[in-house]
C-alpha positions, 0 to 999 in steps of 0.5 A: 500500500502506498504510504503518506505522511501525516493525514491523507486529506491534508497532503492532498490538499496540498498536491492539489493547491500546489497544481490549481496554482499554475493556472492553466500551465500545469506542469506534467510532472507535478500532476503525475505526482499529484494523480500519485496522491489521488490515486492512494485514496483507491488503498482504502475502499476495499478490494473491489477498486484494487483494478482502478488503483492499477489502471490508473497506475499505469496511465499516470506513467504514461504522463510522467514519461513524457513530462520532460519533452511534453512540459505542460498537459496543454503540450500533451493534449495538443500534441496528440491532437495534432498526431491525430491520435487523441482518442486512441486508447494508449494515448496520454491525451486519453489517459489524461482524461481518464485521470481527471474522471479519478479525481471528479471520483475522488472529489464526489466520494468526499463530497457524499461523506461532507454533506451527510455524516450518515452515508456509508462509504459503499453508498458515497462510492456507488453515487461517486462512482456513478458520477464519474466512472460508470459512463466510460465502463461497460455494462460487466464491469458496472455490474461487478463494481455494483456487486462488490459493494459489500465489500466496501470497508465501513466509514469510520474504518475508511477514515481511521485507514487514511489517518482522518476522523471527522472533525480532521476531515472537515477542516480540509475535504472542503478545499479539496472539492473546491481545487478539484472541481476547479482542475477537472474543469481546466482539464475537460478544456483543454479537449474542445469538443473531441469525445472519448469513447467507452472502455472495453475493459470486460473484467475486473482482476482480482486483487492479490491477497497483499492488496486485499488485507491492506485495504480492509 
């Protein structure tokens, strides 16, 4: 499992604060490191999100791979614009826009757990979920991420698991949603009007045994 220091929303806020300030030139490097953060809340959801952790693990590589020719995400969106290429699945420019659908379902999960301090992670997961990527996954994988619910730790293990209680949680969740929301928006225009299609991923892998203790 990926470890952080201190509180886990404390150092998201300021991964996020550190990209939200560059405008609209955000450095490449410093949002791979920022999706590295985001990426550490899918340590504590259960293993049902264990095939997203790795996914996505491997689209933020791509990001920082090219991150010392291409400077700027503007750079590597425009880049496979230009190569025509910006919808191929592979591509940093679709991979990107994978990665600013994690953090609108990060930012959606906080969102349900601030507004109502009775909803149960499984539930805050499902609306985030649904909300962000369920579009894009096909009609296998929602059914799995729907069954798998129940294996979603409780909330106030989620919160221990990430170094948080409530009244810590409260204090930075929400200056996460206002940057987050905020970034996605900076990140869905840079595409224009171009569409991303649909996943094909048809299955779920299983986590390996490591990942499932960890999460729990």
């Amino acid at each position: 499992m990926t470890k952080h220091k201190g509180r886990y929303l404390e150092g998201l806020s300021v991964s996020l604060k550190t990209v939200h300030e560059q405008g609209d030139d955000i450095q490449s490097a410093d949002f791979a490191l920022l999706c590295d953060h985001i990426l550490e809340a899918f340590d504590h959801l259960g293993t049902i999100m264990y095939f997203a952790k790795v996914e996505m693990g491997g689209k933020v590589e791509s990001i920082r791979k090219v991150s010392a020719q291409l400077k700027t995400l503007r750079e590597v969106v425009d880049a496979d614009v230009r190569a025509g290429r910006a919808t191929t699945k592979g591509s940093c420019a679709r991979n990107l826009h994978r990665l600013m659908l994690v953090i609108t379902f990060v930012r959606l999960l906080l969102q349900q757990l601030l507004d109502n301090p009775n909803t149960q992670l499984k539930d805050a997961l499902w609306v985030a979920y649904k909300g962000s990527l369920h579009p894009i996954h096909t009609y296998m994988v929602q059914t799995a991420v729907w069954a798998g619910l129940g294996m979603v730790p409780s909330r106030a293990t989620f919160m221990a698991s990430i170094g948080e209680d409530e009244a810590s949680a409260r204090q930075h969740v929400p200056e996460v949603l206002a940057a987050a929301a905020e970034l996605a928006g900076r990140l869905q225009r840079m595409y224009g009007g171009t569409v991303m299609p649909a996943s094909d991923l048809t299955y779920i892998p299983a986590a390996p045994a490591a990942a499932a203790g960890a999460a729990m």
